[in-house]
N, C-alpha and C positions, 0 to 999 in steps of 0.2 A: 604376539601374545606371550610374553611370559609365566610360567608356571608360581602360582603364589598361593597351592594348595599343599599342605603335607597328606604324606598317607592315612594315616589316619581320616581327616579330613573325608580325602577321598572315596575309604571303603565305607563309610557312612553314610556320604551321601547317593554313593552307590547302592546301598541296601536300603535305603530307602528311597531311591527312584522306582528301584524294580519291587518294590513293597506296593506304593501305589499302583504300579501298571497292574502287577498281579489282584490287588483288589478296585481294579477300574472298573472296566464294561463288564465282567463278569460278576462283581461283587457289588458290595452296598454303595461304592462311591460314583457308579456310574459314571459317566462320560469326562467327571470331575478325576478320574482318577490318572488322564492324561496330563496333568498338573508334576506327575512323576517325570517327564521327560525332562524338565529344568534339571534338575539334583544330580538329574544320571551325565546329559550331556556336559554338564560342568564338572563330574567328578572323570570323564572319561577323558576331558580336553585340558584339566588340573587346573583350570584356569575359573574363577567367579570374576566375574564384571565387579559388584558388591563391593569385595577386597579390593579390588584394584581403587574403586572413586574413593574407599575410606581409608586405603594408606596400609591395607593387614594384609598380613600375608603366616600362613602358616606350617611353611617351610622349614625345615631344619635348618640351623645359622650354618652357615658354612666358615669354621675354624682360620 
């Protein structure tokens, strides 16, 4: 697996994995709010499947 997230990328979908989890079982989205582990384990692993089948990557060019 190569990395074809940049940081940014990253810290977003970071904050909004743990946005959901924090408003999952405890808040209004219920059980729906396990839906946050996708974002997070993608922004933790820097890698999206997604990117990968359509060719993107949002990586700094390397010079």
């Amino acid at each position: 697996m190569t990395v074809n997230m940049g940081g940014m990328d990253r810290g977003l979908r970071l904050a909004a994995g743990v946005a959901l989890l924090v408003a999952g079982p405890a808040g209004p989205l219920g059980w729906w709010g396990l839906v946050g582990l996708a974002p997070l384990a993608t922004a933790l692993a820097g890698h999206c499947p997604a990117y990968s089948l359509l060719g993107v990557s949002t990586c700094a060019r390397k010079a």
